[in-house]
C-alpha positions as CSV (number, residue, x, y, z in Angstrom):
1,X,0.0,0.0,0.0
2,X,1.5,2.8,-1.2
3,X,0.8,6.4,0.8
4,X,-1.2,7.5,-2.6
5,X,-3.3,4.6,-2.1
6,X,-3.6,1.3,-3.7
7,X,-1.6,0.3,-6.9
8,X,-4.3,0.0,-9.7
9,X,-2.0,-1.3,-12.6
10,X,1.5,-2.9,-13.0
11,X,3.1,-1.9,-16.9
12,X,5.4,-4.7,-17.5
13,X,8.2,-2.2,-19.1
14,X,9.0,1.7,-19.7
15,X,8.6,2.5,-23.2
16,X,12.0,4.3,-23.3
17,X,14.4,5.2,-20.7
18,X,14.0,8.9,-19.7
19,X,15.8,10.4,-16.7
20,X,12.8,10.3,-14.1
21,X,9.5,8.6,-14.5
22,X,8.2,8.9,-10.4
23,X,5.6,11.1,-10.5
24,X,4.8,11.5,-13.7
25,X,1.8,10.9,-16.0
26,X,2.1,7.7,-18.4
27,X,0.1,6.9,-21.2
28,X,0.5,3.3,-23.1
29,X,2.4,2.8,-26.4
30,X,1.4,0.7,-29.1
31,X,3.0,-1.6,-27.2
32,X,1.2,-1.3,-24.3
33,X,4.2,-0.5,-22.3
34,X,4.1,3.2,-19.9
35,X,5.1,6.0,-22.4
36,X,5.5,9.5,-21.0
37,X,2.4,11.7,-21.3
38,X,2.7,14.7,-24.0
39,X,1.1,18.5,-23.5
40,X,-2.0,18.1,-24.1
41,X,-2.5,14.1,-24.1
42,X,-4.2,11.3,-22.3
43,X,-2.9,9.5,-19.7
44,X,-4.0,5.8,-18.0
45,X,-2.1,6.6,-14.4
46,X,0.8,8.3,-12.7
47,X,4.1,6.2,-12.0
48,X,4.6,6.0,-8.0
49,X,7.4,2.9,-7.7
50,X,9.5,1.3,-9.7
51,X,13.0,-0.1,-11.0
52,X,15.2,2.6,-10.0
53,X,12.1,5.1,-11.5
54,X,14.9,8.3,-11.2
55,X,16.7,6.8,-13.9
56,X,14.6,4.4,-15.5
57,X,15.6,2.0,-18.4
58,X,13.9,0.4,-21.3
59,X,12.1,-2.3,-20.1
60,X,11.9,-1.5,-16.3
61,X,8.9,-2.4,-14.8
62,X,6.8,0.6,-13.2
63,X,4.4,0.4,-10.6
64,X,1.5,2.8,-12.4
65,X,-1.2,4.5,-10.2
66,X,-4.8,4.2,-12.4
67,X,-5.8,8.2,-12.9
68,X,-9.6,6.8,-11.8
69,X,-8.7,5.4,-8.5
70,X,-9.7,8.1,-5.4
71,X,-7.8,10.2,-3.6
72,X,-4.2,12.7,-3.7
73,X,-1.8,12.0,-6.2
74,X,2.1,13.1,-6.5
75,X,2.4,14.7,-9.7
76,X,5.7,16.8,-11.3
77,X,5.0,20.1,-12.3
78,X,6.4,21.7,-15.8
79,X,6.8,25.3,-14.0
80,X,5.8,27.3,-11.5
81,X,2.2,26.5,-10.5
82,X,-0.2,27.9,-7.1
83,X,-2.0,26.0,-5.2
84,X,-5.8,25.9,-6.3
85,X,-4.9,26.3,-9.8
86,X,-6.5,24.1,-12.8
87,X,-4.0,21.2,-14.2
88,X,-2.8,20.0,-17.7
89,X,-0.9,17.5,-18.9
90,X,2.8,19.0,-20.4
91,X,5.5,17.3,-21.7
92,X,7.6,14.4,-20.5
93,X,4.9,13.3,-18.1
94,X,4.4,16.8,-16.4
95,X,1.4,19.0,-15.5
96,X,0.9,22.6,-15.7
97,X,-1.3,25.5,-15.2
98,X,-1.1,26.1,-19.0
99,X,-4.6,25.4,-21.0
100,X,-3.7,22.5,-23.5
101,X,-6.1,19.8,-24.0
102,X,-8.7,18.9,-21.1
103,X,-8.5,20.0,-17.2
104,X,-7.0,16.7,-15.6
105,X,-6.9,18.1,-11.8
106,X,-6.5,20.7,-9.7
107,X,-3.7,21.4,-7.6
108,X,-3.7,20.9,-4.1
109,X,0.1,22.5,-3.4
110,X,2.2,25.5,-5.0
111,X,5.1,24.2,-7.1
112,X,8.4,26.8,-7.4
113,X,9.5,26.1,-10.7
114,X,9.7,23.0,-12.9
115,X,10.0,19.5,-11.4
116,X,8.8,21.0,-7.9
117,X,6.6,17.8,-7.0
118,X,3.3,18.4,-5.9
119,X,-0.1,17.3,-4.4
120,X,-2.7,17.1,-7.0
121,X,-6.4,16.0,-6.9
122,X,-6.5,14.6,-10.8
123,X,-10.5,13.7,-10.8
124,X,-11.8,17.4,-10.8
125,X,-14.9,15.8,-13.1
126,X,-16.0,13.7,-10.2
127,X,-18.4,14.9,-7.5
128,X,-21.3,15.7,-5.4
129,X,-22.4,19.5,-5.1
130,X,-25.4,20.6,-2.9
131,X,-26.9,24.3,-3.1
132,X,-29.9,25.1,-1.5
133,X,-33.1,26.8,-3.7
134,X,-33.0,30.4,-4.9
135,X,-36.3,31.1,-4.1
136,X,-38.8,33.4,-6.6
137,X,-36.2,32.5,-10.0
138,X,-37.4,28.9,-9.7
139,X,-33.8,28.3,-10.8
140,X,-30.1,27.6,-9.1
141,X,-26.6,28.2,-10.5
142,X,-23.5,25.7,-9.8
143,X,-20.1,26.9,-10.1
144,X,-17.9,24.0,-10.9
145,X,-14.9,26.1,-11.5
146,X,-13.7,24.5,-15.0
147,X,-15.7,23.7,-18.2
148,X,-18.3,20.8,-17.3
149,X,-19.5,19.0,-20.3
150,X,-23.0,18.1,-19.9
151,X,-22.6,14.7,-20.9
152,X,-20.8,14.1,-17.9
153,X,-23.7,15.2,-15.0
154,X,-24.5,11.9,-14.0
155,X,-27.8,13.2,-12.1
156,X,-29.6,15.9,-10.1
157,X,-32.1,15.3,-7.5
158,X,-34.3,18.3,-6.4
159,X,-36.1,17.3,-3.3
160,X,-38.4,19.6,-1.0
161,X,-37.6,20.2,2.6
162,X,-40.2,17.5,3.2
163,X,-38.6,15.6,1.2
164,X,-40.5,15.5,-1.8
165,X,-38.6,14.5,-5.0
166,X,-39.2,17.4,-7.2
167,X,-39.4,15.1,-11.1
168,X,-37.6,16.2,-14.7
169,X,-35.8,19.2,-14.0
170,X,-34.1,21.2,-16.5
171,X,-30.2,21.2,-17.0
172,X,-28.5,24.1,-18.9
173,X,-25.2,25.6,-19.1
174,X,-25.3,29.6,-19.4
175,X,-21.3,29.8,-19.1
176,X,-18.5,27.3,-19.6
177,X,-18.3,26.8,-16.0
178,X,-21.9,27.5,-14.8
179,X,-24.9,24.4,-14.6
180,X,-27.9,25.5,-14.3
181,X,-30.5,23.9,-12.4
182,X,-33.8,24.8,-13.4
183,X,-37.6,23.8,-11.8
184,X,-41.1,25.6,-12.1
185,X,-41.6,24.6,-8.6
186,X,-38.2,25.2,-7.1
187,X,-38.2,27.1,-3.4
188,X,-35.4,28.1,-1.4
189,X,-35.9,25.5,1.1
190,X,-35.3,22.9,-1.9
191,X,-31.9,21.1,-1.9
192,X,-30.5,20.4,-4.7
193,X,-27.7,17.8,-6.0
194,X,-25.5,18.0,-8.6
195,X,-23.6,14.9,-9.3
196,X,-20.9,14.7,-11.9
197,X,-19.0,11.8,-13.5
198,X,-16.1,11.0,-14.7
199,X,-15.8,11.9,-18.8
């Protein structure tokens, strides 16, 4: 058990030796060995143990971290980053502040410049929100804090402070990072639940 939490997936060998794989985001070859992630790409996990992982050879076996299991990851960071801010994937495995491709996380630490190693929550896409009614607008605005595709709201439940399940509501977005909850007979003593997915 590793202090980042349960090993997901093994890769039987490193795509190419590089000077440092710990902490860094890998994708699979066509191979299916752990390639470094690019700016912008996908990623299956992050590599936490290995075969000497600070200097890593072709062929070494990594111990690889599934992106989807919960919890705090270690991540390296491609430059300076603050804590709070949105993450990408960057080059050689890295993550940074920089908008290229999708959000992958959000960072839970500062970093001081490139390869500062970092805390990083990489499932921003996951999770429950709870706002209560608005009242008179019969409506109720989530700030997720990143571009949510709709596709990936996995549910909302609008229920009365009695408890009744208020059916069908309406889901828009009005901004990239706004979902709108929407119900003719929405009241401010309504909770409602946002749940998101992962894409």
């Amino acid at each position: 058990m590793s202090a980042q939490g349960q090993v997901s997936e093994v890769f039987g060998l490193a795509a190419a030796a590089a000077a440092n794989y710990r902490f860094r985001l890998v994708n699979r070859d066509g191979n299916g060995h752990a390639a470094l992630a690019t700016a912008g790409g996908a990623f299956v996990g992050v590599v936490i143990d290995g075969e000497s992982p600070e200097s890593t050879a072709v062929g070494a076996r990594l111990a690889v971290r599934d992106r989807k299991s919960p919890g705090i990851y270690f991540v390296t960071a491609a430059k300076a980053i603050a804590a709070g801010a949105l993450l990408y994937a960057a080059a050689d495995g890295k993550v940074s502040d920089t908008a290229v491709g999708p959000v992958i996380g959000r960072a839970f630490q500062a970093a001081a410049a490139d390869g500062g190693i970092i805390a990083a929550m990489l499932r921003p896409d996951v999770g429950f929100y709870h706002v209560s009614g608005p009242g008179a607008t019969a409506q109720v605005d989530f700030t997720i804090g990143y571009d949510v595709p709709l596709a990936a709201i996995a549910g909302v439940l609008v229920r009365s402070n009695a408890g009744l399940v208020r059916h069908a509501p309406t889901i828009t977005k009005p901004s990239a990072n706004v979902v709108r909850v929407a119900h003719a007979d929405l009241v401010s003593t309504d909770l409602v639940s946002l749940i998101i997915a992962a894409a």
